[in-house]
N, C-alpha and C positions, 0 to 999 in steps of 0.2 A: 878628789873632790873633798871640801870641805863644810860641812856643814857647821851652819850658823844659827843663830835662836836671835829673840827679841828678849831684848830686857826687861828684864819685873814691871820698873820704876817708869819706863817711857818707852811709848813704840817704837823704838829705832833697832836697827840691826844691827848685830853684834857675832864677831868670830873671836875665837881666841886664838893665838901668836904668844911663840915662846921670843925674848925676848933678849938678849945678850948684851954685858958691857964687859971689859975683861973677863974676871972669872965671874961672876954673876949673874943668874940668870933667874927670871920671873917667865912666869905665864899667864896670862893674862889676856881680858877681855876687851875687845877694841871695836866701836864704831863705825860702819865703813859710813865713811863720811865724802862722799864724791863731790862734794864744794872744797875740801881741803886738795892741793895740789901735792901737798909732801908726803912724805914717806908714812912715819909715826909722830904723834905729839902723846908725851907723858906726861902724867901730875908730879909734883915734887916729892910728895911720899914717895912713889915708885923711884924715881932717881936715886933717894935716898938709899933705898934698897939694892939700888943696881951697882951704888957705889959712884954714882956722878957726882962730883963734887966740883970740879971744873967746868965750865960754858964758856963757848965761842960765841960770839953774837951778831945777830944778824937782820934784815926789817921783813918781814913777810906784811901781807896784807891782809886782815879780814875781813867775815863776811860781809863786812859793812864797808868795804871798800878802803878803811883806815890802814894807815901805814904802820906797825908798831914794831918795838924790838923784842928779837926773843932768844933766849938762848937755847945752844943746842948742841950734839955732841953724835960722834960717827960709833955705832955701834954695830951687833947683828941683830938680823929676826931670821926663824927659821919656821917653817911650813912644810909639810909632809917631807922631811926629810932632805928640804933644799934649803942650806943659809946663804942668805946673802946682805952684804952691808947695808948700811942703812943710815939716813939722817934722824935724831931722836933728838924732838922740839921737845923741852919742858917748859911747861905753865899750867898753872892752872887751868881745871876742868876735869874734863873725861877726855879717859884715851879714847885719840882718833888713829883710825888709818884712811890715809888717804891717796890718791889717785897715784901718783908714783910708787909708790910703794906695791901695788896690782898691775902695774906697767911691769917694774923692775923683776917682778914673780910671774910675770905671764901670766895672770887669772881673770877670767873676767867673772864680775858680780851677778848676782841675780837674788833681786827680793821679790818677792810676792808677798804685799802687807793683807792682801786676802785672807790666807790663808797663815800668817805670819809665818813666815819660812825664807832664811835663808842660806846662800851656799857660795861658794867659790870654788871656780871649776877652769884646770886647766885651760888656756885658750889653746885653740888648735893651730 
């Protein structure tokens, strides 16, 4: 299981993910953003740091329905001790993780904005 906290700045939940592009590696704090359908999206700082310098590009949709381009690059993220590959969108913003990316790691979510807490936990 993983536990999760809410951010300083704005109620949203947040876990943190080590994060991998060749030899680079961050850790770092992520979103769970269950309107996002992919894996991770990153800020350009953090790319910077990962050493992405290269983007593939492709249109995803946001939450507004719009069509836009973004690029983006196959990396890893690892979580208690399991990596696995991953699609890593940069743009601007905050890191998100999003709903494939908890598919692809078998975890399912749970926030409780009550009591602000949350966590990810193995699914069975």
């Amino acid at each position: 299981m993983i536990e999760g906290s809410f951010s300083d700045f704005h109620p949203l939940p947040t876990v943190k993910v080590f994060v991998e592009f060749k030899e680079a590696v961050v850790y770092s704090e992520f979103i769970l953003d269950t309107g996002f359908s992919g894996d991770l999206k990153i800020d350009l700082q953090t790319a910077v740091e990962l050493g992405i310098k290269e983007l593939d590009m492709k249109y995803i949709y946001n939450a507004n329905g719009q069509r836009v381009p973004v690029g983006f690059a196959y990396g890893f993220a690892e979580l208690e001790n399991k990596k696995k590959s991953v699609e890593i969108i940069v743009a601007d913003g905050p890191h998100l993780l999003g709903i494939s990316f908890l598919a692809s790691f078998g975890y399912a979510s749970f926030v409780d904005c009550k009591n602000w807490i949350c966590r990810l936990e193995a699914a069975p």
